[in-house]
C-alpha positions in Angstrom: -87.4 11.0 71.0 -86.7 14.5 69.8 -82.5 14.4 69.5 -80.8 18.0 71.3 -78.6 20.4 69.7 -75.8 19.4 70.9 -76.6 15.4 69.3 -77.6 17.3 65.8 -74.2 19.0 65.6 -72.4 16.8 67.1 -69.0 15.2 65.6 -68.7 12.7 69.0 -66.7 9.8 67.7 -66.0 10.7 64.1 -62.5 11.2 62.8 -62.2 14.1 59.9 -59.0 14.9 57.6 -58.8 18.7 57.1 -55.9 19.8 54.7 -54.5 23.2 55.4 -54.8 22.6 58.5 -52.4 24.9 59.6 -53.7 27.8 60.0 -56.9 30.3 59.1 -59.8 28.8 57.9 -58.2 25.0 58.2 -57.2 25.8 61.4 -60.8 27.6 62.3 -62.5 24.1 61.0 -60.1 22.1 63.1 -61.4 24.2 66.2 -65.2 23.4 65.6 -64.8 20.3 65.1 -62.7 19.3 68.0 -65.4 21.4 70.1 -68.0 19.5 68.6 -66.5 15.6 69.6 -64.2 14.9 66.2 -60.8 13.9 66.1 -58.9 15.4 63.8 -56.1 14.9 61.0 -54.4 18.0 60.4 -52.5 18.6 57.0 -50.9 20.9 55.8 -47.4 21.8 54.9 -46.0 23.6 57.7 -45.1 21.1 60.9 -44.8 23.9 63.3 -48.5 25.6 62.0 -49.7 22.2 62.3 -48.3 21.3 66.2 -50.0 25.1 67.2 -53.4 23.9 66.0 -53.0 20.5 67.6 -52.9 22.0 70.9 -55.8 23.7 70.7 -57.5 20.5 69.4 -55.8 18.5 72.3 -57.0 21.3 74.8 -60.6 20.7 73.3 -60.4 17.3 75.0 -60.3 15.7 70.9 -57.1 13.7 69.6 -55.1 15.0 66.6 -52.8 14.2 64.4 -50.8 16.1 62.6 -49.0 15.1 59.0 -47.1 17.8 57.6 -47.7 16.9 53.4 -48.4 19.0 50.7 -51.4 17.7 48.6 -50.2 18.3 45.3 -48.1 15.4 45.8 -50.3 12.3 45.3 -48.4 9.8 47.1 -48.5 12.0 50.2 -52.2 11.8 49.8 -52.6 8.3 50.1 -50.1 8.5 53.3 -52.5 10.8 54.7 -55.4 8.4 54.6 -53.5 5.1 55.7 -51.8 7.3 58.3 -54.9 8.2 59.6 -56.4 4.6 59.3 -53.5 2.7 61.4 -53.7 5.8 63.5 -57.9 5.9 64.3 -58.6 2.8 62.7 -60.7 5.0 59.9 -62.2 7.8 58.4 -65.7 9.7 58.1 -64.9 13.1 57.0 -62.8 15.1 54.7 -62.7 18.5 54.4 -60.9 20.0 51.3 -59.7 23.4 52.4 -56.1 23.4 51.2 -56.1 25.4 47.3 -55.5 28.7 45.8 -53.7 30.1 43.0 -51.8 33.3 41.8 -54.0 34.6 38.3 -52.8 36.6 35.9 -54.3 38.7 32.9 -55.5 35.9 30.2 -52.3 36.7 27.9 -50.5 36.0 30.0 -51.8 32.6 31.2 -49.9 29.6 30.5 -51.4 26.4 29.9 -48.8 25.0 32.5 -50.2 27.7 35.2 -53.3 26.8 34.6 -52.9 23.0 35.0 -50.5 23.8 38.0 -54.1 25.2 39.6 -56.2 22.8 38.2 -53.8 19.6 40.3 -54.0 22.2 43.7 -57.8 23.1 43.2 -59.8 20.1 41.4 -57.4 16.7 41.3 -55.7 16.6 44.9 -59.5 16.9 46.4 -60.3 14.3 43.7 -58.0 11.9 44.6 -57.9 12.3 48.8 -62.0 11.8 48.5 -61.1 8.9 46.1 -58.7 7.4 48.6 -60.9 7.8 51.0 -64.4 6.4 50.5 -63.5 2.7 50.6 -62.8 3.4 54.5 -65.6 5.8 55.2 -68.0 2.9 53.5 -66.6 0.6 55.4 -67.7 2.0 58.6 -71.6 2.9 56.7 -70.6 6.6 55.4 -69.1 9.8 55.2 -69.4 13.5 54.8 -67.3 15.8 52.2 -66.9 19.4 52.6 -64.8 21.0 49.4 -64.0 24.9 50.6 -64.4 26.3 47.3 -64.9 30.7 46.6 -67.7 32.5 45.2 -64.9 34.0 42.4 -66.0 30.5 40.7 -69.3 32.1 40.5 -68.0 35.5 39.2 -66.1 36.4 35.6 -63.5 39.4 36.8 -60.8 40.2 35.0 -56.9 39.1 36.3 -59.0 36.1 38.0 -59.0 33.5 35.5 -57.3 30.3 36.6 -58.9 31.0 40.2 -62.6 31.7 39.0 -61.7 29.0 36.2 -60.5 25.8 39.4 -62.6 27.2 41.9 -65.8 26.7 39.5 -64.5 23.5 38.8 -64.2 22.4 42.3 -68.1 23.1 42.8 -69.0 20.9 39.8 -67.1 18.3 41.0 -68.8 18.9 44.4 -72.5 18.0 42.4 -71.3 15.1 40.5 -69.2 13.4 43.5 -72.3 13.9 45.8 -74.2 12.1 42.7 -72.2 9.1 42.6 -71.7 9.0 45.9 -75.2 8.8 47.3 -76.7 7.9 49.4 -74.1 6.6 51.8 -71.6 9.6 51.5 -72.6 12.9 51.3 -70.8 15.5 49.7 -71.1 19.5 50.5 -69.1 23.2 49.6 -69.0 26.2 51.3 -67.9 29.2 48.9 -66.1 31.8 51.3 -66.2 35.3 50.4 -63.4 38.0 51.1 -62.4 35.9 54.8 -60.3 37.7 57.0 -57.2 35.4 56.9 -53.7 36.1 57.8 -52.8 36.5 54.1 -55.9 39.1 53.5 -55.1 41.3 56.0 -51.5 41.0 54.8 -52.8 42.4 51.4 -54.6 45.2 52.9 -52.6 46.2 54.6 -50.4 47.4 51.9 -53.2 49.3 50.1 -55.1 51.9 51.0 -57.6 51.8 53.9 -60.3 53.2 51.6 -59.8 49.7 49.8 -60.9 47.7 53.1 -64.0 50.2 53.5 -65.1 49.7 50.0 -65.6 46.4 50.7 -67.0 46.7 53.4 -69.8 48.6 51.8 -70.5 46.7 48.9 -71.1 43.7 51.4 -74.6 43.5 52.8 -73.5 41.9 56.3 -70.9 45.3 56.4 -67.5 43.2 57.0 -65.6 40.7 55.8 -65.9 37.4 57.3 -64.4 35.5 59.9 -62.4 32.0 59.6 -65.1 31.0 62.4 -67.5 32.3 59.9 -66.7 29.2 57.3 -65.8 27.0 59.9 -69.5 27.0 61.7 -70.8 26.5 58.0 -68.5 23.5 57.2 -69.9 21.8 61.2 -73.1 22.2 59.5 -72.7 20.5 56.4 -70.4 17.8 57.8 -72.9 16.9 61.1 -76.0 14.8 61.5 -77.8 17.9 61.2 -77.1 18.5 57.6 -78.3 14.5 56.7 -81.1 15.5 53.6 -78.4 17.7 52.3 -76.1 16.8 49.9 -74.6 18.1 46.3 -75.2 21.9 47.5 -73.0 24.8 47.4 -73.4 27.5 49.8 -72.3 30.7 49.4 -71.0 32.4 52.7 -70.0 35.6 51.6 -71.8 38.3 53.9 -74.0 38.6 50.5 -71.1 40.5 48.8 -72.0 42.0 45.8 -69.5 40.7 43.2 -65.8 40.0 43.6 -64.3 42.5 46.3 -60.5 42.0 46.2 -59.3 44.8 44.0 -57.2 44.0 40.8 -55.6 46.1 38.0 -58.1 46.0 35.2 -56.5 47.0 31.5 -58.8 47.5 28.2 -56.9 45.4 25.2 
């Protein structure tokens, strides 16, 4: 029997740790997810953020709970996956949205700034997924989702311990899916220029010819959408996505290079 939509992307029954949780494209993922059947652990540093999104999961007729932690702190990491296995007695997916870093010019990069992003970006993923594979075996298997960036893909100056993790992050992707196989599966999604709280923040301050250049050099003509990532990551995490594993997709709008403006300087 030919299964329906619905069964293909469905999350009915299956309980998914999201980390930064608490708002934009955490938030976004927590929203599809609940919609498509999933209960959901939210994570993220911010208890009130992470209350807000659990009323709209709650409202979607899904269970949530909410952990405020912050990720670089391994020991909160394994809290967050025994929580959640007293809680909903275990765990199928993990989505690794929570990561970011402030880059500077490569002179003025310190080694400690670039392992500081290296813990957010590469080892707290590491070690949640790590933590968390002995329970998603033991109920027959799991999905991964690591939200990484196309700037991994891209060499721009002022972007280096960004680019640097974020390229990282989608290697470790390929070789956790490798290992992994074939009873967990393990996915990205590289967001482009996403129209987040923080991003519309930044634009705001510059000028508004900034927001139509990229605009232009995109060939979808507009940023994306949190909702944009999310319906990508319900994809990759759902029965629909079962032959797929180890891959890396871009969602970006087809954006042609890195948009967010930096200062450039010639040494």
């Amino acid at each position: 029997m030919t299964s329906t939509s619905s069964e293909r992307f469905g999350l009915d029954g299956k309980v998914a740790i999201i980390t930064g949780a608490g708002k934009g494209i955490g938030a976004a993922i927590a929203r599809v997810f609940a919609a498509a059947g999933a209960d959901c652990v939210l994570t993220a540093r911010s208890e009130s953020d992470l209350e807000a999104v659990a009323a709209e999961v709650s409202d979607l007729g899904a269970r949530a709970l909410v952990i405020a932690a912050d990720v670089n702190d391994l020991d909160a990491l394994a809290e967050i996956v025994s929580h959640t296995v007293r809680e909903f007695g275990g765990i199928d997916i993990v989505v690794n949205n929570a990561g970011g870093s402030m880059s500077r010019p490569f002179l003025d990069t310190t080694v400690a700034q670039l392992e500081k992003s290296f813990h957010f970006n590469v080892s707290a993923p590491f070690e949640l997924v790590r933590l968390a594979v002995p329970h998603m075996l033991e109920r027959g298997g799991g999905v991964v989702c690591n939200i990484g960036s196309v700037a991994g893909r891209n060499a721009v100056r002022n972007s280096l311990t960004h680019s640097l993790t974020k390229a990282a992050l989608e290697q470790l992707t390929r070789l956790m899916a490798v290992e992994l196989a074939p009873r967990i599966r393990v996915n990205g999604v590289l967001p482009g220029a996403v129209e987040t709280d923080s991003l519309r923040m930044y634009l705001s301050s510059m000028d508004p010819s900034i927001r139509d250049a990229m605009h232009a050099n995109t060939a979808m003509r507009r940023n994306g959408l949190p909702d944009d990532i999310a319906d990508a990551v319900l994809y990759l995490c759902s029965p629909a996505s079962s032959w797929v594993t180890g891959q890396c997709l871009a969602v970006d709008g087809m954006a042609n290079g890195d948009l967010i403006p930096k200062v450039t300087t010639d040494l």
